[in-house]
TORVEX-460128 format. One record per residue (C-alpha): residue in three letters; x, y, z. Coordinates in pm, whole numbers, plus 50000, padded with zeros to 5 digits. Layout:
N
ALAXYZ
...
! end
This chain:
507
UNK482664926750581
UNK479654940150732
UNK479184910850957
UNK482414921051093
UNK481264959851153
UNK477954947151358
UNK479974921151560
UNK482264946951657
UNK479094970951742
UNK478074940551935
UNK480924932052119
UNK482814961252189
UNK480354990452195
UNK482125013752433
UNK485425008452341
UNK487465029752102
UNK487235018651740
UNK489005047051565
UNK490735080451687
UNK492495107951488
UNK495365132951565
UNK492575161151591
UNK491375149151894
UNK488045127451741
UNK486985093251823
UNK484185070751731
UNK483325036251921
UNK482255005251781
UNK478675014551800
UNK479045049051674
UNK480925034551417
UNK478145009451295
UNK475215035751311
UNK477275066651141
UNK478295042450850
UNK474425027950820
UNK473935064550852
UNK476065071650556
UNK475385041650337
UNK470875052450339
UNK472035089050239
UNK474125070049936
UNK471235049749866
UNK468885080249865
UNK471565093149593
UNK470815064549331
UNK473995040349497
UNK472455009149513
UNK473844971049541
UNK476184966249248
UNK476875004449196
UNK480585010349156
UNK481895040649343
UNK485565055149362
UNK486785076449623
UNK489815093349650
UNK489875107050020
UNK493335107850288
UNK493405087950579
UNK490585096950825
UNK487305087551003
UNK485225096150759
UNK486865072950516
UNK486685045650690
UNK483425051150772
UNK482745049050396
UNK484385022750332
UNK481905001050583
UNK479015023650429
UNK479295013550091
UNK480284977950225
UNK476284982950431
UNK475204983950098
UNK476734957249909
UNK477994985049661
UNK481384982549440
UNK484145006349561
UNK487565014349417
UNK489875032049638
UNK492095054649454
UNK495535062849645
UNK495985104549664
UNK499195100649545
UNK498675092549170
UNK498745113148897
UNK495745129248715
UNK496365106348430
UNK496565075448656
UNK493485081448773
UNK491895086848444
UNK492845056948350
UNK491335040648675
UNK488175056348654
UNK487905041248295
UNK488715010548398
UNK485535007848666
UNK483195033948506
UNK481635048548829
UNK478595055348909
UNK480015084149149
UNK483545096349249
UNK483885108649585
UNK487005132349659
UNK488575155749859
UNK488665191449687
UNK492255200349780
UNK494895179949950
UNK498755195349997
UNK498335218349731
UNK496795195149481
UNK492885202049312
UNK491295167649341
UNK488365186249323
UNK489115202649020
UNK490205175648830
UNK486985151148903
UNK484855175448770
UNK486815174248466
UNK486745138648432
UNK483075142548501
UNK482105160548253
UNK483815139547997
UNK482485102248122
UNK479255117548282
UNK479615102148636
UNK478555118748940
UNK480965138449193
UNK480855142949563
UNK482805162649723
UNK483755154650081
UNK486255175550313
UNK485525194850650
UNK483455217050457
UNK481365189050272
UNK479935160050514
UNK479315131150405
UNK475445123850312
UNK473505103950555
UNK469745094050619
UNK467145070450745
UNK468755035050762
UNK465235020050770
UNK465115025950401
UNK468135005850328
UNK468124971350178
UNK469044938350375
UNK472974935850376
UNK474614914650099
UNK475554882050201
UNK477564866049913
UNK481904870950055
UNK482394860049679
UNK481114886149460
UNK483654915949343
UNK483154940949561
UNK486594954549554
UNK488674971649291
UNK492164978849376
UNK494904991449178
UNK498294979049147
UNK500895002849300
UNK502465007648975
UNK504654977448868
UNK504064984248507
UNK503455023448352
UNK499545018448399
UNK498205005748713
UNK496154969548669
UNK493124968548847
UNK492654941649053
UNK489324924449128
UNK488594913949521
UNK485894903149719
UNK485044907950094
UNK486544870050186
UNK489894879250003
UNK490114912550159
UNK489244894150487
UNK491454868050448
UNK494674878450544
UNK493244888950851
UNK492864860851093
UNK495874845051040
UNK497564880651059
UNK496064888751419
UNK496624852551574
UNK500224851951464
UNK500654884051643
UNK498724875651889
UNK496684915751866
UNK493854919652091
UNK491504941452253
UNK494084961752413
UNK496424970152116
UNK496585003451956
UNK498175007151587
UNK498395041251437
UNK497775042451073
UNK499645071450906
UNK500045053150539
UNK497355061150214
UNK494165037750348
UNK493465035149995
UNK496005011150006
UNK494964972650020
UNK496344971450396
UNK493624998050485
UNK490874973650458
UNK492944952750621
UNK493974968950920
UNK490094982750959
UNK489024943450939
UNK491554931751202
UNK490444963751435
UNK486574944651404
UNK487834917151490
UNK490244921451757
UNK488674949251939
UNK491854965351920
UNK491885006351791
UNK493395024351508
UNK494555059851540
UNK494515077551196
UNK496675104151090
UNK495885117650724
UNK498855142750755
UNK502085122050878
UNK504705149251019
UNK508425129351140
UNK508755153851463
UNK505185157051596
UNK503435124951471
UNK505395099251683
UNK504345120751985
UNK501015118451953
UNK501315081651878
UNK503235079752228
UNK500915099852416
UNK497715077552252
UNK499685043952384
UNK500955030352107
UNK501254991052093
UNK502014984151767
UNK504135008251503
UNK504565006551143
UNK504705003850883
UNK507685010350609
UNK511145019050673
UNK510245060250670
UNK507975056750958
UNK510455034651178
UNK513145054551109
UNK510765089951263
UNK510075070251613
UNK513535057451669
UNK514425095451621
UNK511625107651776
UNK512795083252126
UNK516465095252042
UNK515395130952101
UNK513035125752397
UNK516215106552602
UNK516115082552836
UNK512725077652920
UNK510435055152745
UNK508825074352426
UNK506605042552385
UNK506545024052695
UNK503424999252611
UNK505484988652226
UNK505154951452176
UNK506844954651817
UNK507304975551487
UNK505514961151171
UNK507674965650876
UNK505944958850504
UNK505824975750161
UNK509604983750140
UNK512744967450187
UNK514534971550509
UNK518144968750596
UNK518764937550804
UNK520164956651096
UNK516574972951179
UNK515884946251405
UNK518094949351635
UNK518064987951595
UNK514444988451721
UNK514814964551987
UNK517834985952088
UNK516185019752114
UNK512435015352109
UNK512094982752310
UNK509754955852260
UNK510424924152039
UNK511564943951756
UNK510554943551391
UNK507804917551240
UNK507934919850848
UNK504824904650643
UNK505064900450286
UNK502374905150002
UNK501344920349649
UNK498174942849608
UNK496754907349420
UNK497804890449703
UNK498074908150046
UNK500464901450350
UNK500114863950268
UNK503564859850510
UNK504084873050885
UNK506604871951124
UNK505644847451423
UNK506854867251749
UNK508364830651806
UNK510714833051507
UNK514404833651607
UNK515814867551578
UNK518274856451337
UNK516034849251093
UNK513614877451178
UNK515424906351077
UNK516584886050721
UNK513284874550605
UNK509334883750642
UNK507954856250801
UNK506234826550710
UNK503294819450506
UNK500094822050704
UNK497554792350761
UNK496474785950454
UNK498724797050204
UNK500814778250041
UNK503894789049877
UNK506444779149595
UNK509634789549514
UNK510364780549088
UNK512894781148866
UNK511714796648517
UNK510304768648387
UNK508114764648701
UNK509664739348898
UNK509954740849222
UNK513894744049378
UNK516114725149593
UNK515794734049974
UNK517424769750021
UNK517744779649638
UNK516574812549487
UNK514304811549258
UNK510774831749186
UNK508364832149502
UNK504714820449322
UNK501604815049534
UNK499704780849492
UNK496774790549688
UNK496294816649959
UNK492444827950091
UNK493844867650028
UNK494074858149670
UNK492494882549406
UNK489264867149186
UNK491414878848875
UNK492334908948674
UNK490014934948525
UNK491994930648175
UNK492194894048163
UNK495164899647979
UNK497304907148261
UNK496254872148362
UNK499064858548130
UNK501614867448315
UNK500204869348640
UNK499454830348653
UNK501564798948522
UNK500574770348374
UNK499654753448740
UNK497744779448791
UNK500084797449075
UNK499944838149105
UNK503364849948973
UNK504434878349248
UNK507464884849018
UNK510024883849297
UNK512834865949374
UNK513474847549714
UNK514234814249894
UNK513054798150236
UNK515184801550494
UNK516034770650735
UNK513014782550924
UNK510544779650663
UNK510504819350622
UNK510434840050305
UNK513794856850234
UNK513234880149930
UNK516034885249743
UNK515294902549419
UNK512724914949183
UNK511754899648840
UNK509884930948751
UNK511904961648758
UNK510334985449001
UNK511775011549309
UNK510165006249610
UNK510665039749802
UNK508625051350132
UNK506715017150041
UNK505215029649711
UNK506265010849379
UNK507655027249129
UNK508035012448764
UNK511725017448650
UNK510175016048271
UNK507435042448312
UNK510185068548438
UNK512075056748208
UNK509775058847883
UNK509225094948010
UNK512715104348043
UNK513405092047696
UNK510635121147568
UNK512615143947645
UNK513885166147377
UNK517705166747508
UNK518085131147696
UNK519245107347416
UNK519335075147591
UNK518085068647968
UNK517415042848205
UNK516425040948608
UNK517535020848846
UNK516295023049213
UNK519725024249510
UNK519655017649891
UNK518415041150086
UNK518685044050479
UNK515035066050495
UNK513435052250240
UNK514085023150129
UNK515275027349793
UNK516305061549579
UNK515075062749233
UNK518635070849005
UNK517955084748645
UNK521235076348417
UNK521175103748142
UNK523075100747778
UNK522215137547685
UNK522065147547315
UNK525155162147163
UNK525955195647297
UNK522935194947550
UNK523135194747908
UNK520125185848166
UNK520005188448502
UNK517765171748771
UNK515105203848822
UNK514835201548455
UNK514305163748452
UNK511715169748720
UNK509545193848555
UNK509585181448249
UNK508545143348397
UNK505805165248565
UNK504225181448257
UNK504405146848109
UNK501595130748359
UNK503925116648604
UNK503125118548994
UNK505645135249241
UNK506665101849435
UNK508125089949113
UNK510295116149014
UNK514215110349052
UNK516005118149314
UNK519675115949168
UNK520935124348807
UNK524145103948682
UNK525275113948354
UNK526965089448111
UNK528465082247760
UNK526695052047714
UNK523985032447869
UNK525324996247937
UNK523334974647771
UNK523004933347654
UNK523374925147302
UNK519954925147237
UNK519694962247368
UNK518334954447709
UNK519294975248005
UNK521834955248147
UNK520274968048498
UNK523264950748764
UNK526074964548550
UNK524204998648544
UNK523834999848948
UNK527174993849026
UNK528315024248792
UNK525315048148954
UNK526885034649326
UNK529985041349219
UNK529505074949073
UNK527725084849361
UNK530345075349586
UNK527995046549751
! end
């Protein structure tokens, strides 16, 4: 990755690497010399090549400068999203063992700060602090070692975005985290001259991502670590905007951000909207094209194990685009199985598996999770269900693995589930995730309270609070019932149980 952060130094010096909504920018050289700045005051710290470092910081310059800083130094970072619960990210931490946490102290109310220490004290791994208050470290890049060179070692340790009630933690290297890149910026053709605001967690997979295919492109980001609907989308039109994304929340802010601003052109220089993370009602499309302009909505397609390994080719017919998200890229090669792994007829649903893709993880940190990750050919199980269109795109139509995807943030339908069923007057409970216009998807609890007992959502809310669980997850709609449908062998029987939530809630 670091050969990417010189070339762009090299290349495009002068031009605008990254921007924020406060009004700061750094260029491509600035960006090179403040992160070798960064990495020697790390090293002068005790992180050294092979040191594993989380950090837990919103979406801003000074992230991403770390990110290339500890990248200078051939160091091991996990990015934690802000949005996960203290327990979550106890149970990270534990996974990778630090060396040093870096954090924000307080973000929307919440004491980052606060709670590192604690973990701190307990495992016995160093804390930095970073905010406006608390720069990051820097020093005398002479000191520092001779870049690493070796785009296979694990560098990278992601988390899942919660598809089971603990997060996996997934093992990358620089070439997987680069490899959706290339592919991603020649499909859409993203140059020197593009601008893409990034208001989603960079913590994320796609924040390496998009950084990599800013390096490479010469294109600029423009980083927003606070995303507000009204005021947001103007700044994004004032800065130029080329490109806009990314889930269904965002798209739905600029089309009424250019609703309110009238007739003129909010975003006159929009090629397209990038869609990803969420599912998105076919009708977007056309929406977009309709009131923003450009060529509309490009989807891509992809798993934290497996990132944006489809994209929508600006060439695709339109008919097709707003169904499906896109195509594999160069170099992947997809399969789409019935349950006993082979592969089905032309146009058939079936369970979208990965044969080989360069943005493929090295492997699990619990090799366990490896059993059902992979089958027997060795293809990455993504645990959704789709089919290829008659353009060779990926429709997906389904999920394997029970999860809500809402404001493009997974949520497992078991975890709220389990914690609904601890408490004292819910006797049976289950979750299923609805359609929803904003978001995506609504997460539904179905409650059979205990005789005589009555709950309500703010009840169901705190007490799913005190248990560990994060905010995104909590339900948004309470449906009370006699009995929880269910198989014979006690299963949820999850279809039956959304068509009684929609119906109950008059959907």
């Amino acid at each position: 990755m670091w050969g990417f952060v010189a070339q762009r130094a090299d290349r495009f010096p002068e031009r605008t690497l990254l921007a924020d909504h406060h009004g700061q920018r750094l260029n491509g050289r600035e960006f090179r010399d403040r992160a070798e700045a960064v990495a020697a005051g790390l090293y002068g710290q005790g992180i050294e090549p092979g040191s594993v470092v989380s950090w837990l910081l919103p979406t801003t310059i000074d992230t991403l400068v770390l990110m290339a800083a500890l990248a200078r130094l051939g160091a091991v970072q996990q990015p934690i999203i802000p949005m996960l619960s203290e327990r979550e990210v106890a149970h990270l931490t534990g996974i990778s063992n630090p060396a040093l946490l870096i954090s924000v102290d307080e973000l929307r109310g919440t004491p980052f700060g606060g709670r590192a220490r604690s973990l701190a004290a307990g495992r016995g791994f160093q804390v930095l602090i970073h905010d406006q208050d608390h720069p990051l470290p820097t020093g005398d890049p002479a000191v520092l070692p001779l870049p690493p060179t070796d785009a296979e070692a694990p560098r990278w340790l992601y988390a899942t975005s919660g598809t089971s009630s603990d997060p996996k933690a997934v093992w990358h290297c620089d070439r997987s985290v680069i490899g959706t890149t290339a592919g991603y910026n020649a499909t859409l053709a993203i140059d020197a001259d593009d601008v893409y605001p990034v208001a989603f967690p960079v913590a994320h997979i796609g924040g390496a991502a998009m950084l990599i295919s800013a390096l490479m492109s010469g294109h600029s980001l423009l980083l927003f670590d606070v995303f507000d609907a009204q005021r947001s989308p103007l700044v994004m039109a004032e800065a130029g905007a080329t490109m806009l994304g990314s889930a269904l929340p965002f798209l739905r802010s600029y089309i009424a951000a250019q609703q309110a601003a009238g007739p003129s052109a909010l975003f006159p220089k929009l090629r397209f909207c990038i869609s990803g993370g969420a599912p998105k009602p076919p009708s977007l499309d056309a929406e977009v094209r309709a009131v923003l302009g450009g060529a509309g909505v490009v989807s891509s397609y992809g798993l934290t194990e497996c990132p944006m390994f489809t994209v929508t080719s600006l060439d695709e017919p339109i008919e097709s685009r707003a169904t499906s998200e896109g195509s594999p890229m160069p170099g992947v090669e997809v399969h789409i199985c019935n349950p006993d792994g082979s592969r089905v007829a032309d146009g058939e649903e079936g369970e979208i598996r990965v044969a080989r893709a360069p943005q493929l993880m090295l492997g699990y940190a619990n090799p366990a999770h490896a059993v059902d990750g992979f089958d027997d050919q060795g293809r990455f199980r993504t645990g959704d269900l789709g089919r290829f269109n008659e353009f060779g795109a990926v429709q997906v139509t389904g999920r394997l693995k029970e999860i809500i995807i809402r404001n493009a943030e997974n949520i497992s339908t078991k975890e709220v589930g389990d914690t609904l069923l601890s408490h004292p007057d819910i006797a049976d409970a289950a979750v299923v995730g609805i359609p929803d216009p904003r978001t995506g998807e609504r997460c539904v609890a179905a409650v059979v309270p205990q005789p005589g007992a009555t709950v309500d959502l703010a009840s169901i809310a705190q007490h799913c609070l005190s248990a560990g669980l994060a905010k995104f997850k909590l339900p948004e709609d309470l449906v009370i019932f006699e009995a929880i449908p269910r198989s014979g062998l006690g299963k949820v029987a999850t279809s039956e149980l959304r068509k009684a939530v929609l119906e109950r809630l008059g959907r």
